[in-house]
C-alpha positions in Angstrom: -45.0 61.7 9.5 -46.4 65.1 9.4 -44.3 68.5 10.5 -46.7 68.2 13.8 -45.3 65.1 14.2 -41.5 65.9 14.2 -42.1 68.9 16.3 -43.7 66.5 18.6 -40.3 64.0 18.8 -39.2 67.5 21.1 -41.6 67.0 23.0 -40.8 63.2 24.0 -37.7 63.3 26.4 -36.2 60.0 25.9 -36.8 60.2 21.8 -35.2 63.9 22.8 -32.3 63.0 23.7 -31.5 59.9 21.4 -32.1 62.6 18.6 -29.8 64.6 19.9 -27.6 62.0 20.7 -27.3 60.8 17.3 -26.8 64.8 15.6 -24.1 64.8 18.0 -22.0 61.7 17.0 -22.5 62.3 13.3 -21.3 65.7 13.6 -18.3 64.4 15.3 -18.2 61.7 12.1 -18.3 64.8 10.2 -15.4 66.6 11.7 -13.1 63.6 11.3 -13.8 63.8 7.9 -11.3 66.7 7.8 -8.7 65.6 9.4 -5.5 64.5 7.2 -3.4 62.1 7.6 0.0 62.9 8.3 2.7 63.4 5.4 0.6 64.1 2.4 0.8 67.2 -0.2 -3.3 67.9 0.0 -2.9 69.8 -3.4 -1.3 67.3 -5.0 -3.8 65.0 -3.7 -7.0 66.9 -4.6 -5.6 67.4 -7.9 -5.0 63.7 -8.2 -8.5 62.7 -7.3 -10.3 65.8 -9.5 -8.8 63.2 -12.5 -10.6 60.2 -10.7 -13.7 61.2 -10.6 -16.6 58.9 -11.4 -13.8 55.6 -11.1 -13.9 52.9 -8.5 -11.7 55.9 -6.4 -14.8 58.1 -6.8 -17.1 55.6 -5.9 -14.8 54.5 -2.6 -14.7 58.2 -1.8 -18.9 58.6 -2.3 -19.4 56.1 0.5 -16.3 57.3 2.6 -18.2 60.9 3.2 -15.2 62.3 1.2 -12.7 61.6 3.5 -11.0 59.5 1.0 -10.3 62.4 -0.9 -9.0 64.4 1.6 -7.0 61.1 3.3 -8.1 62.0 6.3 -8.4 59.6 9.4 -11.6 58.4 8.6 -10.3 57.5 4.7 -11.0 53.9 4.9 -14.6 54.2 6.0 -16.9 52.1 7.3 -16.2 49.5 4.4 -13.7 47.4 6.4 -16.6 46.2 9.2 -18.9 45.4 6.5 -16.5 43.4 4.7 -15.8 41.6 8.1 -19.3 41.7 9.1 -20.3 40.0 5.3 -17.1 37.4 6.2 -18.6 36.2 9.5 -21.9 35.7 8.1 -20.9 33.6 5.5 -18.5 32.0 8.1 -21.6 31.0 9.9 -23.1 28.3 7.7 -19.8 26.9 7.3 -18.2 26.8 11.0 -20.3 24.5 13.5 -18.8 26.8 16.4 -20.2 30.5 14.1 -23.4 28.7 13.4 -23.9 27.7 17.6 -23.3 31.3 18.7 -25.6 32.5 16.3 -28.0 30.1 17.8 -27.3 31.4 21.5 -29.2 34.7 22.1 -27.6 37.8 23.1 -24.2 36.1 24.5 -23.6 34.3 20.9 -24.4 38.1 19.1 -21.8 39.5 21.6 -19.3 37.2 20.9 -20.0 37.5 16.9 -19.8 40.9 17.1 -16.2 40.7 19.1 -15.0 38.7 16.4 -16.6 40.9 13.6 -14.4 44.1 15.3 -11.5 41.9 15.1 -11.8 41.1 11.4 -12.2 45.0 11.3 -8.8 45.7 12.7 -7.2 43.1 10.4 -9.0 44.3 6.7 -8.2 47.5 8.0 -4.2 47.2 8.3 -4.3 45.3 5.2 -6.4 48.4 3.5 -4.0 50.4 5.0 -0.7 49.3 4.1 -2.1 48.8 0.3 -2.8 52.6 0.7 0.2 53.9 1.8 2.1 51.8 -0.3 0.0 53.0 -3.3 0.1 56.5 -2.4 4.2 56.4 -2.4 3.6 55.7 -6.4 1.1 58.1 -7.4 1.9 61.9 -8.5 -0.5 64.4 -9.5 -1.2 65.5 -13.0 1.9 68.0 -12.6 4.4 65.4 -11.5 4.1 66.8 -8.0 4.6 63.4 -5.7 1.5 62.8 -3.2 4.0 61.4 -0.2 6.2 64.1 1.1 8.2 61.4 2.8 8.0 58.0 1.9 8.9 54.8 3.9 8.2 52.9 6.4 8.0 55.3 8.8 4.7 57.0 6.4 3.6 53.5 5.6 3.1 52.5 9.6 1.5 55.9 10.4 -0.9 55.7 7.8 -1.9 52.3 8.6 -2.5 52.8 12.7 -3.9 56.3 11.5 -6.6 55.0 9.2 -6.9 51.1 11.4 -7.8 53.5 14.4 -10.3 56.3 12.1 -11.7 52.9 11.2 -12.1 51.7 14.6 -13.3 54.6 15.8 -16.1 54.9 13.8 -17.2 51.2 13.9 -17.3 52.4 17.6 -19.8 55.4 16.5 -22.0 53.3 14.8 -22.7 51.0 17.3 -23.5 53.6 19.9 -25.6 55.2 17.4 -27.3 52.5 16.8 -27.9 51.4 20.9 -27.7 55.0 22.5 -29.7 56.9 19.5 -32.1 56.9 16.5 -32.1 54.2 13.3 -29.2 52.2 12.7 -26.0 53.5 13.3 -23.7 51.9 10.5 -26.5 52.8 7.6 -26.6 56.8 9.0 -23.1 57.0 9.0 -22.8 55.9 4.9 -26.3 58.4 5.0 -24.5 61.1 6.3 -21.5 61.0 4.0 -23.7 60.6 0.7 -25.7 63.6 2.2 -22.8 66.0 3.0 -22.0 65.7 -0.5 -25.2 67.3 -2.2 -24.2 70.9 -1.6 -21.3 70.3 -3.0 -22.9 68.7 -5.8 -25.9 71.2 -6.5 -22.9 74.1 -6.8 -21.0 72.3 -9.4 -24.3 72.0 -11.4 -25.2 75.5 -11.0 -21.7 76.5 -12.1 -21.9 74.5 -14.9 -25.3 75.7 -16.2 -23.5 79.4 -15.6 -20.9 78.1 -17.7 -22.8 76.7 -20.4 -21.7 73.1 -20.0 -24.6 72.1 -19.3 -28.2 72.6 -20.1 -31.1 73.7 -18.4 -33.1 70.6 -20.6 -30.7 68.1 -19.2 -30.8 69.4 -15.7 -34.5 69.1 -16.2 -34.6 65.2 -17.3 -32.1 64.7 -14.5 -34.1 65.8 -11.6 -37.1 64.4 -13.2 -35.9 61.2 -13.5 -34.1 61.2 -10.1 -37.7 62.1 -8.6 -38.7 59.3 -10.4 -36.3 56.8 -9.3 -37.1 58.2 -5.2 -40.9 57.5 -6.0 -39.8 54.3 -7.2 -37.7 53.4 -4.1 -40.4 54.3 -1.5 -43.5 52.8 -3.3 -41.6 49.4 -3.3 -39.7 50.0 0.3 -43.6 49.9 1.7 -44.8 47.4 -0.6 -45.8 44.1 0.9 -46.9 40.7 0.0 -49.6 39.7 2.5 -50.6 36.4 3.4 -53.8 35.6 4.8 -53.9 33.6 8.3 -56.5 32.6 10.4 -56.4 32.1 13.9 -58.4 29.1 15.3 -60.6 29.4 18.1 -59.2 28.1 22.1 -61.2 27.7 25.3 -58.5 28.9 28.3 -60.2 28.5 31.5 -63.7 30.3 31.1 -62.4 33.1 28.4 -62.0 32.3 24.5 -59.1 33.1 22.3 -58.5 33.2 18.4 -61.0 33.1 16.0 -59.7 36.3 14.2 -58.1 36.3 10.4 -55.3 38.6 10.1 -52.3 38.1 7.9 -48.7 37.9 7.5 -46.4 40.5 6.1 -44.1 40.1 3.7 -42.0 43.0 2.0 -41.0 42.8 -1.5 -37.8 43.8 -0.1 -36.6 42.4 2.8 -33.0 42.7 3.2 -33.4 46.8 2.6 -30.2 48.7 1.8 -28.1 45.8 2.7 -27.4 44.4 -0.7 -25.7 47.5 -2.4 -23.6 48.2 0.7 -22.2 44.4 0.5 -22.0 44.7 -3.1 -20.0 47.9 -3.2 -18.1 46.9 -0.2 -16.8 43.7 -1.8 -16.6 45.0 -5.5 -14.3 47.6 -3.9 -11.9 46.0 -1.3 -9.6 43.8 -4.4 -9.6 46.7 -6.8 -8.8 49.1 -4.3 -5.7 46.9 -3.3 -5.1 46.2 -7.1 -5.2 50.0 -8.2 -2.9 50.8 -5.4 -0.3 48.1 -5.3 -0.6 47.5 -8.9 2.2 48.5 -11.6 1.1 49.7 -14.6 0.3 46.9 -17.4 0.1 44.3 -14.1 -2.3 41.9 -13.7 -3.9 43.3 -10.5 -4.1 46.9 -12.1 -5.9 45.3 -15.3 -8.4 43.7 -12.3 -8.4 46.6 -11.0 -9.7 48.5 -14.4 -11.6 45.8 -15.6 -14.1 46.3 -11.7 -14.6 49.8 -12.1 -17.7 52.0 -12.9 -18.3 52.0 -16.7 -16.9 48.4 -17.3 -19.9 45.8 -18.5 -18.0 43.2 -15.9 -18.1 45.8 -13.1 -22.4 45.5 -13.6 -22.1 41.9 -14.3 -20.9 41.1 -11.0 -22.2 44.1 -9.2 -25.7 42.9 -10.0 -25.1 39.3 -9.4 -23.3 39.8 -6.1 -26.9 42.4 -5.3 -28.9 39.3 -5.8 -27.1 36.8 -4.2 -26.9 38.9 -0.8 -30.6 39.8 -1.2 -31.1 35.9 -0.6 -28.2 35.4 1.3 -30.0 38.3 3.8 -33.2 37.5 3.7 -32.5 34.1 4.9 -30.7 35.4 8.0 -33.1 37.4 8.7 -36.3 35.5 8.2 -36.8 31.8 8.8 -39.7 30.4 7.4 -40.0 27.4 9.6 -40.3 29.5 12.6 -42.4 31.3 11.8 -44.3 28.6 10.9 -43.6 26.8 13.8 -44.9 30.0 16.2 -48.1 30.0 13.7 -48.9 26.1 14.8 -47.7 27.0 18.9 -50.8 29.6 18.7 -53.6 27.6 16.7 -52.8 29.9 13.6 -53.2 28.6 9.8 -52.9 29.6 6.5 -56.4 28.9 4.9 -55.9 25.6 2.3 -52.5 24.9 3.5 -51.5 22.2 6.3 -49.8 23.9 9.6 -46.5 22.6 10.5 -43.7 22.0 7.0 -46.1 22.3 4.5 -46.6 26.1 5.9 -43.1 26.7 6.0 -42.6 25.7 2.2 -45.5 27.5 1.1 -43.7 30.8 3.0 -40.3 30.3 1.6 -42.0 29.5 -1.7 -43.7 32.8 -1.5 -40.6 34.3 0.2 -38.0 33.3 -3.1 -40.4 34.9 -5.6 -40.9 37.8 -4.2 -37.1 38.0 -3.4 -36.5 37.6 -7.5 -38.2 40.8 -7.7 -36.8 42.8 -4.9 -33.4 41.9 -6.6 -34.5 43.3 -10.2 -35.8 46.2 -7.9 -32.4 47.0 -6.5 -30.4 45.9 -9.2 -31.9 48.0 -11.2 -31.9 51.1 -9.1 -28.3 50.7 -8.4 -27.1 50.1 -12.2 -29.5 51.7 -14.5 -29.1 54.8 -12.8 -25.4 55.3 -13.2 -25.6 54.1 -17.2 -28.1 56.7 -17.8 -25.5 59.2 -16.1 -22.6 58.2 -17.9 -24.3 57.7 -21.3 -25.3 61.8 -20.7 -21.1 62.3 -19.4 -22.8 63.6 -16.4 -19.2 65.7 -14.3 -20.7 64.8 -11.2 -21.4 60.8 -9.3 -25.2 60.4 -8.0 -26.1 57.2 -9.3 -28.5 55.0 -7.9 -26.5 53.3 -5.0 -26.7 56.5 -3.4 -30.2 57.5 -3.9 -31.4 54.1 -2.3 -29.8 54.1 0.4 -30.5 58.2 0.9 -34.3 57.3 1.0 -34.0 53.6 2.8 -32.1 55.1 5.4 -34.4 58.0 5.9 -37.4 55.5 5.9 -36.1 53.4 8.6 -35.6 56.1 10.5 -38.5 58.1 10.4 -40.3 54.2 11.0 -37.9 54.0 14.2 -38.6 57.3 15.3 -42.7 56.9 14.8 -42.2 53.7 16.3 -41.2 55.7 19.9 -43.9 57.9 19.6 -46.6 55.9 19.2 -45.1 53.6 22.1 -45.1 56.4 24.2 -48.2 57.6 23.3 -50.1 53.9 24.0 -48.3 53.5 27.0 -49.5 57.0 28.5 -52.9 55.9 26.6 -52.7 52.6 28.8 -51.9 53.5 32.2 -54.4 56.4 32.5 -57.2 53.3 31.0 -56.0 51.6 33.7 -55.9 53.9 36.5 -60.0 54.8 35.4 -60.7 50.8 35.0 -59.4 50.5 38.7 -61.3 53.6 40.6 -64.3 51.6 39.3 -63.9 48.4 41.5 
C-alpha cells in the first residue's frame, strides 16, 4: 500500500474511526505500562533487572511492553490468555463437550471464549502470587530489598493488582480486535516490542559514542536484520497454489463453471502464532521456578536450564514452534471441507478424484509445506538470537520480535486494504447498478 493509499484510509469514515479507535486503546495500553504496583523500591527494582538482561526475565519483559520491568499493573502481560487460550484448544480434541462448542457457530465461540477468560483469571493469580512471593526474596545488586513491606498483605495486592492489569487488557484486545483494525491480542504484543526501539537505537548510539561497539558491527547487524525482514515478508506472501477446475452446470437457461482457478495455500499458515505459544509456554514454569525457587533447588535449576542461551531452551523452543505450527494449521484449515465445498460446487482438482481422495491430496500438500513454514520460523526465532549472543550483543532484538513486528504489520495493512477495496467495490457496484436500472 502506497502513501496515497494510507492518506486515503482518512478519507473512509468507518475505516476512520476504527483507526482511531485502535491508536486510542493502545495508547491507553501504553499508559498502564507505567503504572507501579504498589509497595516496590523502583530503584532497586530497575537495578535488579539492568543484571537480567537478555535472561528468560528479559525475554518476559520484551513481550510485556516493559511493564515487567517497571511492575507495573500490566506486568504479567498478555501471556496469561494465551496460555489459557493454548489450554482450551488442546482441551478441545480431548473433551467431547470443548470439541461440540467448537462445532456450534458463534454461540459455541462465545462460550469458548467465556471459559478461555476464566482460565485467564486463574493463570493469572497463580502468576501472581509466584511474583510477589519471588519479589519478597530478591534484592538488588546493593543488597537494597525490592519489597518495602512484605506479607500477605503485599502478596494479595500484587496478585488482584496484576489478575485485574491482566484482565483489563485481555478486555483491550478483544475490543480492538471487534471495534478496530487487525487483531487486537497480536497489536498489543506489536506495540510493546515497538515501544522499545527508541530505547534500543539510544543505547546503541551511546555505545558506538562510547567505543563499545563498532560501527562494522552495527553495520552487519542492521544488514542482517534487513535481511531477516526481507526474509519474513517474501515467505509471509508466499503461497503454494493448487490448480482447480470448475465443471460446467446448466441452472435454468444460464450456465455456470467452466472456469480453472486455484486454491491458495500459504507456506505459513498459522502466522505469528507459533512463537507467541512457544514463548508463552517456555515462559510460564520458569517464571514460577525463578521466582519461588531457592537457590541450588530443583525448580531454580529448571528454571536456568529454560532460559535464553541454554541449548535445551532451543531444543524445546523449536520443537514446541513446530508442533503448534501443525497443531494451528489444523484448527484453522480442514482439508475435508474444503474439499467437501469443492464437490458441493462441481469443482475438481485436475487428476485427482473429488470427495476423500481430494482431501488427502490437500492435507498431503498441506503437511509438507507446513515442514517448511516450521524451519521458516524456527529458524527466524532461534538463529537470530545465537548470532546476537555469539557477538555479546548489550541489547535483546532477536528474531521472535522481528517476526512478529513485520507479521503483525502485514495483517494489518491486508485488513486495512481489505476495507478499502470493500468500500471502494461497493461504491463501484451500486453506482453500476443504479446506470444498469435507468436503462430498463
Amino acid at each position: 500500500m502506497a502513501i496515497g493509499g494510507f492518506q486515503n484510509i482518512f478519507k473512509i469514515p468507518e475505516l476512520k474511526k476504527r483507526v482511531i479507535f485502535t491508536f486510542a486503546l493502545l495508547a491507553v495500553y501504553r499508559i498502564g505500562v507505567h503504572v507501579p504496583v504498589p509497595g516496590i523500591d523502583s530503584i532497586a527494582l530497575a537495578s535488579f533487572f539492568a543484571r537480567a538482561k537478555g535472561t528468560l526475565l528479559g525475554l518476559f519483559d520484551m513481550f510485556s511492553g516493559g511493564a515487567f520491568e517497571r511492575l507495573s499493573v500490566f506486568a504479567l502481560g498478555i501471556m496469561p490468555y494465551i496460555s489459557a487460550s493454548i489450554i482450551l484448544q488442546l482441551l478441545t480434541v480431548v473433551i467431547p463437550h470443548l470439541e461440540r462448542l467448537s462445532k456450534e457457530g458463534e454461540q459455541g465461540r462465545k462460550k469458548i471464549t467465556q471459559y478461555t477468560r476464566y482460565g485467564t483469571v486463574v493463570l493469572s493469580i497463580i502468576q501472581g502470587f509466584g511474583i510477589s512471593v519471588g519479589l519478597e526474596k530478591m534484592s538488588s545488586p546493593g543488597g537494597a530489598p525490592i519489597v518495602l513491606f512484605p506479607g500477605w498483605e503485599f502478596r494479595l495486592m500484587t496478585v488482584i493488582t496484576l489478575t485485574a492489569g491482566t484482565a483489563f487488557i485481555m478486555w483491550l484486545g478483544e475490543q480492538i480486535t471487534e471495534r478496530g483494525i487487525g487483531n487486537g491480542i497480536s497489536l498489543i504484543i506489536f506495540a510493546g516490542i515497538v515501544a522499545r526501539l527508541p530505547n534500543a537505537i539510544g543505547n546503541t548510539f551511546r555505545l558506538l559514542s562510547a567505543g563499545e561497539m563498532g560501527i562494522f558491527l552495527i553495520l552487519i547487524l542492521l544488514a542482517f536484520m534487513v535481511l531477516v525482514i526481507g526474509l519474513i515478508v517474501f515467505v509471509e506472501q508466499g503461497q503454494r497454489r493448487i490448480s482447480v477446475q470448475y465443471a460446467k452446470r446448466v441452472i435454468g437457461r444460464k450456465m455456470y463453471g467452466g472456469q480453472s482457478t486455484h486454491l491458495p495455500l500459504k507456506i505459513n499458515t498459522s502466522g505469528v502464532i507459533p512463537p507467541i505459544f512457544a514463548s508463552s509456554i517456555m515462559m510460564f514454569p520458569a517464571t514460577i521456578g525463578q521466582f519461588v525457587g531457592d537457590k541450588g533447588s530443583f525448580l531454580q535449576a529448571i528454571a536456568s536450564a529454560m532460559s535464553p542461551g541454554h541449548i535445551i531452551y532451543y531444543l524445546l523452543f523449536v520443537g514446541l514452534i513446530c508442533f503448534f505450527c501443525y497443531f494451528y494449521t489444523a484448527v484453522t484449515f480442514n482439508p475435508v471441507d474444503v474439499a467437501d465445498n469443492m464437490k458441493k460446487h462441481g469443482g475438481y482438482i485436475p487428476g485427482i478424484r473429488p470427495g476423500k481422495r481430494t482431501a488427502d491430496y490437500i492435507d498431503k500438500v498441506l503437511t509438507r509445506i507446513t515442514l517448511g513454514g516450521a524451519i521458516y520460523v524456527s529458524a527466524v526465532c532461534v538463529l537470530p538470537s545465537i548470532l546476537i549472543s555469539r557477538f555479546n550483543v548489550p541489547f535483546y532484538f532477536g528474531g521472535t520480535a522481528l517476526l512478529i513486528i513485520v507479521g503483525v504489520a502485514i495483517d494489518t495493512i491486508s485488513q486495512i486494504e481489505s476495507h478499502m477495496l470493500t468500500r471502494h467495490y461497493e461504491g463501484f457496484l451500486a453506482k453500476g447498478g443504479a446506470r444498469i436500472k435507468g436503462r430498463y
